[in-house]
MITIMAR-515221 format. One record per residue (C-alpha): residue number from 1; residue in three letters; x negated, y negated, z negated. Coordinates in steps of 0.25 Angstrom, whole numbers, plus 2048, in hexadecimal, padded with zeros to 3 digits. Layout:
- NUM Ala X Y Z
...
This chain:
- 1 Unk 800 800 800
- 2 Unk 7F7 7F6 7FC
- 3 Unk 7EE 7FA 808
- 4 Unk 7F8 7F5 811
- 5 Unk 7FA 7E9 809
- 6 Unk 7EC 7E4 80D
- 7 Unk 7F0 7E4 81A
- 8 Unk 7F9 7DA 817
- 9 Unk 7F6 7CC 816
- 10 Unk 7FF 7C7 80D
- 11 Unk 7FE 7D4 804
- 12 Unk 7EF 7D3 802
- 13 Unk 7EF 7C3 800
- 14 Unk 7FA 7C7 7F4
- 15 Unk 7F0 7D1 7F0
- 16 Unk 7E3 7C7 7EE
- 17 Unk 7EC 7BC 7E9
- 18 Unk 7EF 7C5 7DF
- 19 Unk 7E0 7CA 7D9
- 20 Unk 7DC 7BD 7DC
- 21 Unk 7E3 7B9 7D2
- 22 Unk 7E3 7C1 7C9
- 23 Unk 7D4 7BF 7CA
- 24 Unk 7D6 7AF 7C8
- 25 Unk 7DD 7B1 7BD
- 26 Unk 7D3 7B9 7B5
- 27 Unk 7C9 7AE 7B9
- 28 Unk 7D3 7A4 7B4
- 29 Unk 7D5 79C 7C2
- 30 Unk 7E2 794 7C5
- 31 Unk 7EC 794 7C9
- 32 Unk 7EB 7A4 7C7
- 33 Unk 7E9 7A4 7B8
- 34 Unk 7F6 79B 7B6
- 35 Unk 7FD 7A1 7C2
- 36 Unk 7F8 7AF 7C3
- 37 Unk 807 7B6 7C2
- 38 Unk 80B 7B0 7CD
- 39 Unk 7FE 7B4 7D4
- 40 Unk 800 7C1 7CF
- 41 Unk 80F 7C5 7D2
- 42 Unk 811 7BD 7DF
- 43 Unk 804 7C3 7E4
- 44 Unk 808 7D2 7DE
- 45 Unk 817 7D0 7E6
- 46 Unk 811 7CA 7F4
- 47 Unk 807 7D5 7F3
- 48 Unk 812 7E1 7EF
- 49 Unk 81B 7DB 7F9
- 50 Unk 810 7DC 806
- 51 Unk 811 7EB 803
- 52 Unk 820 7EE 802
- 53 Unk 81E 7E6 80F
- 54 Unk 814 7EF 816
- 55 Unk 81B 7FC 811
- 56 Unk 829 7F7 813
- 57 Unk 829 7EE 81F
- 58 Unk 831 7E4 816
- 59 Unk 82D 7DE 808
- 60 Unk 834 7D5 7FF
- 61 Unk 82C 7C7 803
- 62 Unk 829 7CC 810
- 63 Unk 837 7CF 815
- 64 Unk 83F 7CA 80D
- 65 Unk 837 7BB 80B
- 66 Unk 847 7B5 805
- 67 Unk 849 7C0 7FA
- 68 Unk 83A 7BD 7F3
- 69 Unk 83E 7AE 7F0
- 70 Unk 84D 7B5 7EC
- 71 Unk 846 7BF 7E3
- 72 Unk 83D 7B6 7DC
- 73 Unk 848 7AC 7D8
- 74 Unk 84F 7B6 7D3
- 75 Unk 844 7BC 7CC
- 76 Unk 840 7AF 7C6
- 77 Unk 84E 7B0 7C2
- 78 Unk 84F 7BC 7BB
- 79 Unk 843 7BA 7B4
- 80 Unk 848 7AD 7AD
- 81 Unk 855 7B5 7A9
- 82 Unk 84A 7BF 7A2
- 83 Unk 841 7B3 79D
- 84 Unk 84E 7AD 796
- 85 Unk 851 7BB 790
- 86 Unk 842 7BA 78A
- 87 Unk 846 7AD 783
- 88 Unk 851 7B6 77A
- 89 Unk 846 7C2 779
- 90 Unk 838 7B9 779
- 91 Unk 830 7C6 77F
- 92 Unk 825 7BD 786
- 93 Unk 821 7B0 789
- 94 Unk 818 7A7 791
- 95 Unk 80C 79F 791
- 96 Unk 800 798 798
- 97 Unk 80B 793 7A2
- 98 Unk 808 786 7A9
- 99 Unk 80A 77A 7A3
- 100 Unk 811 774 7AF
- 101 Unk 81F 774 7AE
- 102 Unk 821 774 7BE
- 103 Unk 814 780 7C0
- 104 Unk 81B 787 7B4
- 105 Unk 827 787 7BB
- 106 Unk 824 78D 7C7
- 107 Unk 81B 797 7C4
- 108 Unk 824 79D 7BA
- 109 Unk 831 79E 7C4
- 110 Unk 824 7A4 7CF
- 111 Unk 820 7AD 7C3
- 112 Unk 82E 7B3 7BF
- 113 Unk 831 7B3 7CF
- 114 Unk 828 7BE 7CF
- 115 Unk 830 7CA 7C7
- 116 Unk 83A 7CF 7D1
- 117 Unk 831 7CF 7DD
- 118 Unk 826 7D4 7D5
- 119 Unk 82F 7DF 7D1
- 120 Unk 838 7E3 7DD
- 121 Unk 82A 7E4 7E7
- 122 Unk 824 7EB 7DA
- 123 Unk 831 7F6 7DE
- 124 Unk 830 7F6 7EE
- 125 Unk 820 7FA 7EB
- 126 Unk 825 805 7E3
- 127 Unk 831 809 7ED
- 128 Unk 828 80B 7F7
- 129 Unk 81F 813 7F2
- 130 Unk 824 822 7ED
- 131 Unk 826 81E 7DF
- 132 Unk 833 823 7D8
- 133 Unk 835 82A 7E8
- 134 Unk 839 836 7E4
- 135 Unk 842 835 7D7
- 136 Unk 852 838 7D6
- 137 Unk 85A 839 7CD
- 138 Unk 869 840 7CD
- 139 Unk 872 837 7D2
- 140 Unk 87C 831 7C8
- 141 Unk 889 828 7C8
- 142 Unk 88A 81C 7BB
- 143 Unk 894 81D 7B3
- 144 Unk 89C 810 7B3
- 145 Unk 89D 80D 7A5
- 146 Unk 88E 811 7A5
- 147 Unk 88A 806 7AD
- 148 Unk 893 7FC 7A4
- 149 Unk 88A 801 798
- 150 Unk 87F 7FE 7A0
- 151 Unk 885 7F0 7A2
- 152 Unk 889 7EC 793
- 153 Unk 87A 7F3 78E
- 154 Unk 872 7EA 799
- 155 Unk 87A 7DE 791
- 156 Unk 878 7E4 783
- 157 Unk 86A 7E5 786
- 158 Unk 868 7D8 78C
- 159 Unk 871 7D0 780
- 160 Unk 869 7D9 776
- 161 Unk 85B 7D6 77B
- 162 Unk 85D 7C7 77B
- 163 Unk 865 7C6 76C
- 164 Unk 85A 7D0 766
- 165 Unk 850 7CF 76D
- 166 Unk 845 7D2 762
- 167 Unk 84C 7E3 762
- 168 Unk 852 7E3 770
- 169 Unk 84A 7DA 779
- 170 Unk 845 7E7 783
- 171 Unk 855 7EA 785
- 172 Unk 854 7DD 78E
- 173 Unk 84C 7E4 799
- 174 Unk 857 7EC 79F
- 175 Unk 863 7E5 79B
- 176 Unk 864 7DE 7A9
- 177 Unk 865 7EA 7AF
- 178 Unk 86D 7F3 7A7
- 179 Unk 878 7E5 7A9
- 180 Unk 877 7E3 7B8
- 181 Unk 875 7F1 7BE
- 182 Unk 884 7F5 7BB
- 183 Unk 888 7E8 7C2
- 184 Unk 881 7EC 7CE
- 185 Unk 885 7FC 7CE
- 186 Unk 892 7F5 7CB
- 187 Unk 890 7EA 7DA
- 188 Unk 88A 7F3 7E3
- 189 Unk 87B 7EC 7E0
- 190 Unk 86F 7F2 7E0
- 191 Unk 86E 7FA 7D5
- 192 Unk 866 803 7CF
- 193 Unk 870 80B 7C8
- 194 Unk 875 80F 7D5
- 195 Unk 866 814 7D8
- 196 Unk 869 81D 7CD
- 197 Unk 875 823 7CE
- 198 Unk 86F 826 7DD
- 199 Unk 866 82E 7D6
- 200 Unk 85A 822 7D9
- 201 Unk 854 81E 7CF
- 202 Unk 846 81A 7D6
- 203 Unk 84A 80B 7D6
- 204 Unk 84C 80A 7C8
- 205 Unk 83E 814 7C7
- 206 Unk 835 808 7D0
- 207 Unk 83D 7FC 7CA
- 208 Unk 836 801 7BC
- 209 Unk 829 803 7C1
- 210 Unk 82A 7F7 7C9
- 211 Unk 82D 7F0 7BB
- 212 Unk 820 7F7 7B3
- 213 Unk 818 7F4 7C0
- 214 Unk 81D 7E4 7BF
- 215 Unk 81C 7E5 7AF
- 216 Unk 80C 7E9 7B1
- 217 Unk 809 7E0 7BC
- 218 Unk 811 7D3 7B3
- 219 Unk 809 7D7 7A5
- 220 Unk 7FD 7D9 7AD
- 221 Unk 7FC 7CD 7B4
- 222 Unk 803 7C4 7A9
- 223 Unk 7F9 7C9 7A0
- 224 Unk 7EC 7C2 7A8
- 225 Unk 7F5 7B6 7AA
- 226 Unk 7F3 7A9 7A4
- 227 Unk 800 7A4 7A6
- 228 Unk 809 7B1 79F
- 229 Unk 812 7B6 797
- 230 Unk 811 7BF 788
- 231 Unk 81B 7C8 781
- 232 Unk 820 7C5 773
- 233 Unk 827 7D3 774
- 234 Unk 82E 7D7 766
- 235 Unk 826 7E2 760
- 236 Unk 821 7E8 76E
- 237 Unk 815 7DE 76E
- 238 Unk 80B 7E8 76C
- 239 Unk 803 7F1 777
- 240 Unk 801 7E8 781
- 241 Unk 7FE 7EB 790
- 242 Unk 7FA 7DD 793
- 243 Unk 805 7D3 78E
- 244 Unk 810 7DE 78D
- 245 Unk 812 7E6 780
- 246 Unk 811 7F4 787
- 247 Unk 821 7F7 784
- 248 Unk 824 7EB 78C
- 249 Unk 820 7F0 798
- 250 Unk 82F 7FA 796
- 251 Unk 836 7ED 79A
- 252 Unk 82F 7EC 7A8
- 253 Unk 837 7F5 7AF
- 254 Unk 845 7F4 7AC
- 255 Unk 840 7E5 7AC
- 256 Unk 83E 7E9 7BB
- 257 Unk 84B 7EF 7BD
- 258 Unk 853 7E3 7B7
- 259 Unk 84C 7DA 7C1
- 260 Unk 851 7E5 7CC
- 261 Unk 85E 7E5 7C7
- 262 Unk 85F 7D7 7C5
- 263 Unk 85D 7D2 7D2
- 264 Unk 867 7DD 7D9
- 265 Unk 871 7D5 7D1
- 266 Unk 86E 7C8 7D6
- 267 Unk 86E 7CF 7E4
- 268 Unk 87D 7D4 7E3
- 269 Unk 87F 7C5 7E6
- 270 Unk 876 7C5 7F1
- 271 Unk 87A 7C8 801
- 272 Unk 86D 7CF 806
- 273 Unk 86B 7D8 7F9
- 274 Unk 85E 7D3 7F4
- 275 Unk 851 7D7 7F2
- 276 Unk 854 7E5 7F6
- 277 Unk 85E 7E4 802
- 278 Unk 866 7ED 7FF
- 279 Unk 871 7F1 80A
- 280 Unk 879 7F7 801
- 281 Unk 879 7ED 7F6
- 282 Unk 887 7E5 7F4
- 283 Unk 886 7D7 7F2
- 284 Unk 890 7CD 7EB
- 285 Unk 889 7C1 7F1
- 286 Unk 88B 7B2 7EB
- 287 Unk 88F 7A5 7F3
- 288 Unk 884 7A0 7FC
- 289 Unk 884 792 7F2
- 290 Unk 883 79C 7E7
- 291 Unk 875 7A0 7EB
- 292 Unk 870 796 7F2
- 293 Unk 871 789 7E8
- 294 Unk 879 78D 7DB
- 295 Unk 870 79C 7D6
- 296 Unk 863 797 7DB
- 297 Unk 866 789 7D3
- 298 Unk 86B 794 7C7
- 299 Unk 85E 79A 7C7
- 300 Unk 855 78F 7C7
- 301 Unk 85C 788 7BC
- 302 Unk 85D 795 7B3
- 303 Unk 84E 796 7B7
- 304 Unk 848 787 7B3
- 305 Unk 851 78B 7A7
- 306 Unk 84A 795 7A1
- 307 Unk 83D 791 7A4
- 308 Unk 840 786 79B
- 309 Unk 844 78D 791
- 310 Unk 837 795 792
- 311 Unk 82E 78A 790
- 312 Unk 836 789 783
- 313 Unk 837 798 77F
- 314 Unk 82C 7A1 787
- 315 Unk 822 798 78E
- 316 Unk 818 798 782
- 317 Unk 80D 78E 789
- 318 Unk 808 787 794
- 319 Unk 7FB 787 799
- 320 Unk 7F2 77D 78F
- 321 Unk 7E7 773 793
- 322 Unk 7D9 771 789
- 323 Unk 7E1 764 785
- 324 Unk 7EA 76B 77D
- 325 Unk 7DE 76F 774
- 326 Unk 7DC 768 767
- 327 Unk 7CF 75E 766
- 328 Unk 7CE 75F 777
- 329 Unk 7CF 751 77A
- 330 Unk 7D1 748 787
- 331 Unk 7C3 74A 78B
- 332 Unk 7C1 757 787
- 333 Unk 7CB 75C 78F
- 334 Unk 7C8 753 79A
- 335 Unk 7BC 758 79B
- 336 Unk 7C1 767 799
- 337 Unk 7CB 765 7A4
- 338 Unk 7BF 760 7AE
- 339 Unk 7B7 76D 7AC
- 340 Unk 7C5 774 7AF
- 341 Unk 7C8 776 7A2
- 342 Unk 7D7 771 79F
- 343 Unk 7DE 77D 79E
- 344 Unk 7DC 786 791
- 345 Unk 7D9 792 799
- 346 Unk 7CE 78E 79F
- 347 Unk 7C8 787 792
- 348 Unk 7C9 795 78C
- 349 Unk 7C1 79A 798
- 350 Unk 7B7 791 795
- 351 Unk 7B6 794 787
- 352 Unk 7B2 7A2 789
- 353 Unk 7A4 79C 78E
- 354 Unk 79B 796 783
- 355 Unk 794 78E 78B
- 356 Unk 79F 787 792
- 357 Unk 7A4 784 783
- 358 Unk 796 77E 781
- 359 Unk 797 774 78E
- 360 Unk 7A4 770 78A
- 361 Unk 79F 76C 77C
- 362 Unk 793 766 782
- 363 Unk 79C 75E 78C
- 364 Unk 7A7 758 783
- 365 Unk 79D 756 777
- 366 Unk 7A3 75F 76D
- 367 Unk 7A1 76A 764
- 368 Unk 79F 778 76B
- 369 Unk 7A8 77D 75D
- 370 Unk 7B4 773 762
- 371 Unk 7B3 778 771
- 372 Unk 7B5 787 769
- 373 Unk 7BF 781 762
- 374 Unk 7C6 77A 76F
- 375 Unk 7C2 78B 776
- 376 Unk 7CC 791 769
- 377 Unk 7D7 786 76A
- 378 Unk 7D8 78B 779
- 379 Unk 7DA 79A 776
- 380 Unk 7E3 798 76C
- 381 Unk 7ED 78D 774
- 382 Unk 7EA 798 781
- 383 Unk 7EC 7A5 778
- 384 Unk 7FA 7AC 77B
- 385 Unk 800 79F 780
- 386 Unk 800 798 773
- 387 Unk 7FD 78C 77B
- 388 Unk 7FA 77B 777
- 389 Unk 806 77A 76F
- 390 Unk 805 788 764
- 391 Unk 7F7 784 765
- 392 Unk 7FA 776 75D
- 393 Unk 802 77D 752
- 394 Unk 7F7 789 750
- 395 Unk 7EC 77D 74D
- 396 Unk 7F6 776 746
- 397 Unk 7F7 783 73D
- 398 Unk 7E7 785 73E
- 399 Unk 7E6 78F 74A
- 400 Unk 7DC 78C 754
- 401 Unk 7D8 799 759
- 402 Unk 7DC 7A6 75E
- 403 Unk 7D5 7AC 753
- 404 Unk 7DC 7A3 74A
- 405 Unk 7E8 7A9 74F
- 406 Unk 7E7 7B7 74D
- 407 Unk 7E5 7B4 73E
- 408 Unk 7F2 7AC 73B
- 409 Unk 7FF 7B3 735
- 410 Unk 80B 7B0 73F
- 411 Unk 813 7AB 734
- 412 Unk 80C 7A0 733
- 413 Unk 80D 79B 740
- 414 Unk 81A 7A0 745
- 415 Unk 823 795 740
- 416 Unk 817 78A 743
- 417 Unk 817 78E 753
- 418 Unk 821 78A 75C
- 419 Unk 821 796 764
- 420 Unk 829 7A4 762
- 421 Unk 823 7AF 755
- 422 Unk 822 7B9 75F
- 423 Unk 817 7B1 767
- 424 Unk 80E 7AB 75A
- 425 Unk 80F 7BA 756
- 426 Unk 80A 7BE 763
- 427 Unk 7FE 7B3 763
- 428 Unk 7F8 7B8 756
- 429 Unk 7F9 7C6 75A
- 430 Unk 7F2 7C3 766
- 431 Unk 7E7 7BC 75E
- 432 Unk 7E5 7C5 754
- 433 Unk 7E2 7D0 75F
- 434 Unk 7D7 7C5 764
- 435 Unk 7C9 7C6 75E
């Protein structure tokens, strides 16, 4: 497969963009250290995508060019229907996002843009090749009253995940299909439930796998980034593969299959069947102004929304300049930000070397023990995302240093802190495990 990839331009330029960047963000270069995500994924599915389209003849951008921009709105979409779910259950939040509103905008609508086409191309990979070819199972009919518990269970689930979410968080992922697959049995959608009573139950098989091989490729890329995302999960927050307690990587695949089956909902209102194009799908679609003007403007509103409520509840910090550390004044930082300096990332690179440390005290006539000083605030505002503004009330409270950190009792600092238990927990942990 990949063979016949090279031999495709497009395919292979996806491919170099894709180690190329994840070799500039290991060296720190921008814009891939801020932006490697969207390096990452966009690269991943243009790549993935050449393939289907050398086996296939036909591939998602390739051929169906107006269905990609489609998918992605709707999978921006989705995902903010599961981000506002996380401000009930508080499973993860973000950090080192830029500090520019606009830029910050816009690279998270690109980022969550990402998850359904990363995830349906992910399946077409796998439904081409022989995986799951040759399983059956004995073909079936469902109950109707079944098919309402399923209903009325995907509810419970999803209304018990968000009112106790300390106990009953995991029952979220699930709950959208368990709700929506009836309806589209029910419709004449596409539906999966129907592939079983076929005695097929191969999608469901590749939309799991497709889900765990997602779920790797987003802890493993998320866990280089700068710009990322960390788990405050309830009492799973232990055994980690990258950033994701190793439990959490259950909620990937039926994750996966509620992506799946969500967007064959929306497609019952579509004329052309969607994603898929299947013949046989019934459609119920809506008024031409419907579409056009009145759901995209729905979406984009509901979106802007809840991005503004995550700056309040899950976006734990922006991006910091050496200006937000203590005793660095105008000059210093002028003089910092002319050796390409200003961001605190890259003074924490240049920290690692004693010699640049020197120079710097040479240069700006201070102390080689207040440059140190200047090297610990950095770590410490940089560390798991606590960020300029934790920073300020950690000093105040006479932390100024990782290591100082990993020696405080979380009581003490829970009710001084403005953001969440569960993250000051997770920061002192994290120091403590640091040396």
């Amino acid at each position: 497969m990949i063979k016949k990839c090279f031999q495709d331009t497009i395919g292979f330029t996806a491919l170099i963009v894709l180690f190329l960047s994840q070799a500039c963000m290991f060296l720190k270069l921008e814009p891939f250290y801020t932006w490697f995500y969207l390096f990452a994924w966009w690269s991943y599915i243009i790549f993935i995508d050449s393939i289907l389209y050398k086996f296939k003849g036909n591939s998602l951008i390739r051929s169906r060019g107006k269905e990609i921009l489609i998918l992605s709105a709707w999978s921006a979409t989705f995902w903010f229907i599961f981000e506002t779910v996380n401000f009930f259950v508080k499973n993860w939040y973000y950090i080192n996002l830029p500090a520019d509103d606009f830029l910050r905008i816009c690279g998270i609508i690109l980022a969550f843009a990402t998850v359904l086409p990363g995830i349906f191309i992910t399946s077409e990979l796998l439904e081409i090749s022989m995986v799951y070819k040759s399983i059956s199972i004995k073909r079936f009919k469902f109950n109707y009253y079944v098919l309402w518990i399923f209903f009325f269970t995907g509810v419970l689930f999803a209304l018990l995940g968000v009112t106790f979410p300390k106990v009953f968080f995991p029952l979220i992922w699930g709950s959208f299909t368990l709700t929506l697959e009836p309806i589209l049995y029910w419709l004449g959608g596409r539906s999966l439930l129907k592939d079983m009573e076929n005695g097929n139950p191969r999608k469901v098989l590749i939309l799991f796998t497709s889900g765990l091989i997602c779920g790797f490729l987003w802890e493993f890329w998320n866990y280089w980034a700068y710009s990322k995302w960390v788990y405050t999960i309830p009492y799973w927050n232990t055994g980690k593969i990258f950033e994701m307690p190793v439990a959490g990587f259950l909620g990937f695949p039926p994750f996966a299959i509620d992506c799946y089956v969500m967007y064959n909902f929306v497609c019952l209102f579509r004329k052309d069947g969607g994603w898929e194009r299947i013949p046989h799908q019934v459609s119920y679609p809506l008024p031409r102004p419907l579409t056009t003007f009145i759901l995209p403007l729905v979406m984009i509103v509901f979106s802007l929304a809840v991005i503004k409520n995550m700056e309040k509840y899950t976006i734990a910090s922006h991006q910091s300049f050496v200006k937000n550390i203590p005793a660095v004044s105008s000059e210093d930082y002028a003089y910092l930000a002319n050796k390409g300096l200003s961001r605190i990332h890259k003074f924490i690179k240049s920290c690692e070397n004693p010699e640049n440390l020197k120079k710097i005290s040479k240069d700006l006539n201070r102390t080689l023990q207040t440059v140190h000083r200047w090297c610990d605030y950095a770590l410490l505002i940089d560390f798991q995302g606590i960020g300029a503004v934790n920073f300020l009330v950690l000093k105040k409270n006479g932390i100024e240093s990782i290591l100082d950190l990993g020696k405080t009792n979380p009581a003490i600092l829970l009710e001084k802190l403005p953001s969440p238990p569960a993250r000051v927990k997770l920061w002192i942990n994290e120091a403590k495990k640091l040396k």
